[in-house]
FIKOL-109396 format. One record per atom (N, C-alpha, C, O): residue in one letter; atom name; x, y negated, z. Coordinates in pm, whole numbers, plus 50000, padded with zeros to 5 digits. Layout:
residues N
{tiba a CA {X Y Z}} ...
END
This chain:
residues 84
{tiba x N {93927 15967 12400}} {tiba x CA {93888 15835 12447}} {tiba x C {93916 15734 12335}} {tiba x O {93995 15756 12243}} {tiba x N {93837 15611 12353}} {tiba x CA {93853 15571 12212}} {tiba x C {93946 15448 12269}} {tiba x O {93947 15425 12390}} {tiba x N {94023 15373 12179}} {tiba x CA {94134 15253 12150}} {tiba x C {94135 15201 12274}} {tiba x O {94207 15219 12373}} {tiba x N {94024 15120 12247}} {tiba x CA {93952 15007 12321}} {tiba x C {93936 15095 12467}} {tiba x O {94022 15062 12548}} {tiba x N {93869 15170 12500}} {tiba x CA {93848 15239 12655}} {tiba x C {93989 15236 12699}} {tiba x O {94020 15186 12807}} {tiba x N {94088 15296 12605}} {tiba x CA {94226 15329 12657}} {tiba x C {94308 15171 12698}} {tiba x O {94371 15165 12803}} {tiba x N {94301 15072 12624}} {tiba x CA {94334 14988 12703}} {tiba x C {94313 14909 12783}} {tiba x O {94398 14848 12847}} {tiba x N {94171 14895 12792}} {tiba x CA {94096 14848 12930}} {tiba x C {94161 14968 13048}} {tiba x O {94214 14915 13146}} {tiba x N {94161 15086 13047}} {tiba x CA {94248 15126 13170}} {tiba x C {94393 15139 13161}} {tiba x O {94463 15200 13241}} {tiba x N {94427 15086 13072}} {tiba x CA {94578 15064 13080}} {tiba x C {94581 14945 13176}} {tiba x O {94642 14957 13282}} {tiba x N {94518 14829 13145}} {tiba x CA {94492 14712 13224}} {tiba x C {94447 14722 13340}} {tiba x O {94496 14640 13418}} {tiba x N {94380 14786 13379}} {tiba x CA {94360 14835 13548}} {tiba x C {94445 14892 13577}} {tiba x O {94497 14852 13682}} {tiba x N {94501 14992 13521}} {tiba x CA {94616 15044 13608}} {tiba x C {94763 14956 13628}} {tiba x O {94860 14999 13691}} {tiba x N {94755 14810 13552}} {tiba x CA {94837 14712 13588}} {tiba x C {94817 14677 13672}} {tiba x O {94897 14719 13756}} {tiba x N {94720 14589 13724}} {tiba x CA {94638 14510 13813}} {tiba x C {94620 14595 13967}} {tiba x O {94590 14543 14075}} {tiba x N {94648 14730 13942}} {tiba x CA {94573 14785 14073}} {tiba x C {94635 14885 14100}} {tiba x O {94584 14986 14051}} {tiba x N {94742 14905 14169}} {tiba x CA {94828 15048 14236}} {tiba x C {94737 15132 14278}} {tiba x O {94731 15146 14400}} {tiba x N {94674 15186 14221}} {tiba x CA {94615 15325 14275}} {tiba x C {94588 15398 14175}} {tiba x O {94490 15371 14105}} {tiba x N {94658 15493 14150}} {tiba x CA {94693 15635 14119}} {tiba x C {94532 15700 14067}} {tiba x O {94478 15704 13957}} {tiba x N {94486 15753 14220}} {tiba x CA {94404 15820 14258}} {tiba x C {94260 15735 14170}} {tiba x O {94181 15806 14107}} {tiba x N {94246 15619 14174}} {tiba x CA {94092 15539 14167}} {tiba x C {94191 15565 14010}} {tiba x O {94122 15658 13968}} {tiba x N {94264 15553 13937}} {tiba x CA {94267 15512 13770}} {tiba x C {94253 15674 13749}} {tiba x O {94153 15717 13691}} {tiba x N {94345 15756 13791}} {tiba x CA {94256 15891 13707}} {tiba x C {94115 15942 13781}} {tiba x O {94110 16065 13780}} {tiba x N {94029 15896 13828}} {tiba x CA {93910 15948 13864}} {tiba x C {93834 15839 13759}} {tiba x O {93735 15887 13705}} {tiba x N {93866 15696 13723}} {tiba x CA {93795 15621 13623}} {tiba x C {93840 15667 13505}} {tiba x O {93780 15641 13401}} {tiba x N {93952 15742 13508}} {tiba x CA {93970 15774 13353}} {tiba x C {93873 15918 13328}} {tiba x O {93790 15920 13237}} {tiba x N {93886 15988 13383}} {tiba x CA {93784 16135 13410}} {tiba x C {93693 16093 13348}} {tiba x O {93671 16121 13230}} {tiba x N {93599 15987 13451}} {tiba x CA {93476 15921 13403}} {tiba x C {93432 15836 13320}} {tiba x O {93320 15785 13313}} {tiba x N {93542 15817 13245}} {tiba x CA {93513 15707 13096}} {tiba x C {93550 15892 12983}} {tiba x O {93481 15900 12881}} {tiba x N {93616 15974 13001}} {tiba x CA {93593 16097 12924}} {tiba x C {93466 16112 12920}} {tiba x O {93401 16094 12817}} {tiba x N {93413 16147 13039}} {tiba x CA {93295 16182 13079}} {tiba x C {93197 16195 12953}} {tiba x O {93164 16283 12873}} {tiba x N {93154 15984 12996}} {tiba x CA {93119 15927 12922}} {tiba x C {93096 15933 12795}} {tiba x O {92984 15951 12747}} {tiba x N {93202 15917 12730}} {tiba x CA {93231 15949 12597}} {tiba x C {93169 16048 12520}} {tiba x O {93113 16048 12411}} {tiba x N {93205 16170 12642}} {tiba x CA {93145 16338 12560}} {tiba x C {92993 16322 12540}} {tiba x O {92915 16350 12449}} {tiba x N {92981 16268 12653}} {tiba x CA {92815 16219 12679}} {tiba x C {92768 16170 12540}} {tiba x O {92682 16230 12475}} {tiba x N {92825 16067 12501}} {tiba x CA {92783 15983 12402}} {tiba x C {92769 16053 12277}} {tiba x O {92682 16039 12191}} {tiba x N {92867 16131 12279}} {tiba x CA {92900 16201 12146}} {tiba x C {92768 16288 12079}} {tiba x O {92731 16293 11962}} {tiba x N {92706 16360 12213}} {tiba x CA {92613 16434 12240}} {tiba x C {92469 16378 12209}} {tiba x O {92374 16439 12161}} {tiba x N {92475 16260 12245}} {tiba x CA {92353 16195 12213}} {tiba x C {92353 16133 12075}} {tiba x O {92240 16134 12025}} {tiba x N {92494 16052 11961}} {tiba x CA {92498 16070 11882}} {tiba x C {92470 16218 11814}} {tiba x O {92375 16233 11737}} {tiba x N {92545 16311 11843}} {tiba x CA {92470 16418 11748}} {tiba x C {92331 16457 11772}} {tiba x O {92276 16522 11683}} {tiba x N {92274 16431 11863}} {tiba x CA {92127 16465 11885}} {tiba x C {92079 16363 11776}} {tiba x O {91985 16411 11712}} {tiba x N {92109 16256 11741}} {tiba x CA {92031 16146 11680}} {tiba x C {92073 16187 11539}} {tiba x O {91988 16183 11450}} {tiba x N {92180 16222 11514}} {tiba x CA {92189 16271 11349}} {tiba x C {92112 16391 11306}} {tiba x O {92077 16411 11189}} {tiba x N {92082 16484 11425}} {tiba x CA {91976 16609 11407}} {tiba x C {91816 16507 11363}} {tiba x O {91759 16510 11253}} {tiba x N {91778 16432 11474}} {tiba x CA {91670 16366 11468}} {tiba x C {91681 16334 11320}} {tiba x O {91626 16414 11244}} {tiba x N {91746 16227 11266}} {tiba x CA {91744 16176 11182}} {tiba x C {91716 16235 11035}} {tiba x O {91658 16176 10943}} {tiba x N {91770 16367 11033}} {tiba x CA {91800 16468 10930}} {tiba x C {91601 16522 10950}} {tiba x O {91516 16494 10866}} {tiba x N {91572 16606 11091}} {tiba x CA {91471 16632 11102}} {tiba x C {91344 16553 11026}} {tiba x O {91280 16604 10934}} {tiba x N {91325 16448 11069}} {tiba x CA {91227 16406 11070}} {tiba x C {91249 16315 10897}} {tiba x O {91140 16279 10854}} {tiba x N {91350 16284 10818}} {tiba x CA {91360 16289 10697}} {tiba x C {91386 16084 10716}} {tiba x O {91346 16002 10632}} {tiba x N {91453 16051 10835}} {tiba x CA {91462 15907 10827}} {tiba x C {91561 15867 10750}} {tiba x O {91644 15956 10731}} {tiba x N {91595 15719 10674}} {tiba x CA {91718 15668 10592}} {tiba x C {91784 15658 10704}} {tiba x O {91750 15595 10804}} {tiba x N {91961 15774 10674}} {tiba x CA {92030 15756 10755}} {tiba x C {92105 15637 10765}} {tiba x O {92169 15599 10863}} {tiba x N {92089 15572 10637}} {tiba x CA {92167 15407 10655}} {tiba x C {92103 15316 10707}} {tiba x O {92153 15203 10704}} {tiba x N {91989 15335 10765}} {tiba x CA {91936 15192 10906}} {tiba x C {91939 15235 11021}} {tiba x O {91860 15215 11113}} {tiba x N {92087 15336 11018}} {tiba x CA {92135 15387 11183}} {tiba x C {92277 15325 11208}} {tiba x O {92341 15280 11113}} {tiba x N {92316 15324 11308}} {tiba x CA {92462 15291 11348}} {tiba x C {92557 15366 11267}} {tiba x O {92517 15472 11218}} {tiba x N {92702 15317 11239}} {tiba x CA {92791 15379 11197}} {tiba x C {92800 15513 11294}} {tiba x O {92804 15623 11238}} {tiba x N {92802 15509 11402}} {tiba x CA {92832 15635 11461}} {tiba x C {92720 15722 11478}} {tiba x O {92761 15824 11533}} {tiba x N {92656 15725 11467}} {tiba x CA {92533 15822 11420}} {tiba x C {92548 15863 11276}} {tiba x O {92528 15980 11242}} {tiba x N {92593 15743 11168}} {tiba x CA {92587 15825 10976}} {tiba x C {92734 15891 11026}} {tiba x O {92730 16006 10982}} {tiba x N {92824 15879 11077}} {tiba x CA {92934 15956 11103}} {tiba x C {92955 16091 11142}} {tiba x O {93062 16145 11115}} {tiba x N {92859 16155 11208}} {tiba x CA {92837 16283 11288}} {tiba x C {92835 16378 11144}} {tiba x O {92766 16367 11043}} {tiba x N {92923 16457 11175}} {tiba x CA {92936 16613 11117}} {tiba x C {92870 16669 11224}} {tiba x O {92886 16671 11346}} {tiba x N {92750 16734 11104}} {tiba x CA {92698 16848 11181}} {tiba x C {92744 16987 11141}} {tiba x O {92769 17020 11026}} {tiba x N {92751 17060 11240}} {tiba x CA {92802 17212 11201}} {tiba x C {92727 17268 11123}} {tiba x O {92605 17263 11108}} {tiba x N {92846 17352 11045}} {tiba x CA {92768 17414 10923}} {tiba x C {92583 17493 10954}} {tiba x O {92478 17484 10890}} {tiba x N {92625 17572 11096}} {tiba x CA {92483 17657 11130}} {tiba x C {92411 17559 11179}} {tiba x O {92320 17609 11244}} {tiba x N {92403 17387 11183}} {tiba x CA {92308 17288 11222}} {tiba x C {92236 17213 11095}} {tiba x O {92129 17152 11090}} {tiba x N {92351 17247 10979}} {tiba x CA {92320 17209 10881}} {tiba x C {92257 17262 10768}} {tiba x O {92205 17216 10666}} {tiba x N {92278 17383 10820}} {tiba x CA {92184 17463 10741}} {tiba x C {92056 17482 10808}} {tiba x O {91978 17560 10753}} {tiba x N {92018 17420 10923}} {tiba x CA {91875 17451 10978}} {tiba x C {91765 17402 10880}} {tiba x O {91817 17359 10777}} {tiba x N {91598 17393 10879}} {tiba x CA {91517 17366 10797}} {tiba x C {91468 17202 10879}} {tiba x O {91453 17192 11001}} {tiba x N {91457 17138 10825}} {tiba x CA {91410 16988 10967}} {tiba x C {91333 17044 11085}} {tiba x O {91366 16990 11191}} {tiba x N {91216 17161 11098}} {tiba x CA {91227 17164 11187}} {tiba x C {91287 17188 11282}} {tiba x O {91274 17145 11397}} {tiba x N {91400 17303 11211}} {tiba x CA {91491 17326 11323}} {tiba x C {91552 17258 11371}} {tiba x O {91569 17259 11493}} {tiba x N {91618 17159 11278}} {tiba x CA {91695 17030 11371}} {tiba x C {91610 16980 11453}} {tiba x O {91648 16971 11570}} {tiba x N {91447 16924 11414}} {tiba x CA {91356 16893 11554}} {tiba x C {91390 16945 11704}} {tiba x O {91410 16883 11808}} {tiba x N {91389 17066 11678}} {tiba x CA {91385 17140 11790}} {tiba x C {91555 17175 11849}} {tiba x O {91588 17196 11966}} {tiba x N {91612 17174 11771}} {tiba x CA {91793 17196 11808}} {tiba x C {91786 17059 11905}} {tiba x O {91814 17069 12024}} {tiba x N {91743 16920 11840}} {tiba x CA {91800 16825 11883}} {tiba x C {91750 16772 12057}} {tiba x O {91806 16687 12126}} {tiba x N {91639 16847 12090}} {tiba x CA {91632 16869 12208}} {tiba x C {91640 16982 12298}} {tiba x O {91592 16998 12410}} {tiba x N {91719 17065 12219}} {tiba x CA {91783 17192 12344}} {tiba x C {91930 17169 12406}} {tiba x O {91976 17248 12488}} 
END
């Protein structure tokens, strides 16, 4: 979870005695996150694929390590990796 997520529910769990509702929002800000991560690396596949300048993307998209067997694909394969 990143900085910032972690202390926005540090701050709810000041504000609000319940146990139960802060780890089911914390679950779901993980969730989240993995989510995101996922769609960042889909977009660094894209990006690689289709041969775009990765520097008119977000920092967290030029950030993504792709795995060695993603990185060795040919662009199309990343095409096609990045939507399976």
């Amino acid at each position: 979870m990143r900085p910032k997520d972690e202390r926005t529910l540090e701050d709810i769990k000041q504000y609000h005695d319940n146990a139960n509702s802060y780890k089911e929002l914390k679950e779901a800000m993980n969730e989240s996150v993995k989510l995101m991560d996922v769609e960042y690396y889909a977009a660094r596949l894209a990006v690689e694929g289709y041969g775009f300048d990765l520097q008119a993307y977000p920092e967290a998209v030029r950030n993504v390590v792709l795995s060695a067997e993603d990185d060795a694909l040919s662009e199309e394969g990343k095409k096609i990796k990045r939507v399976s």
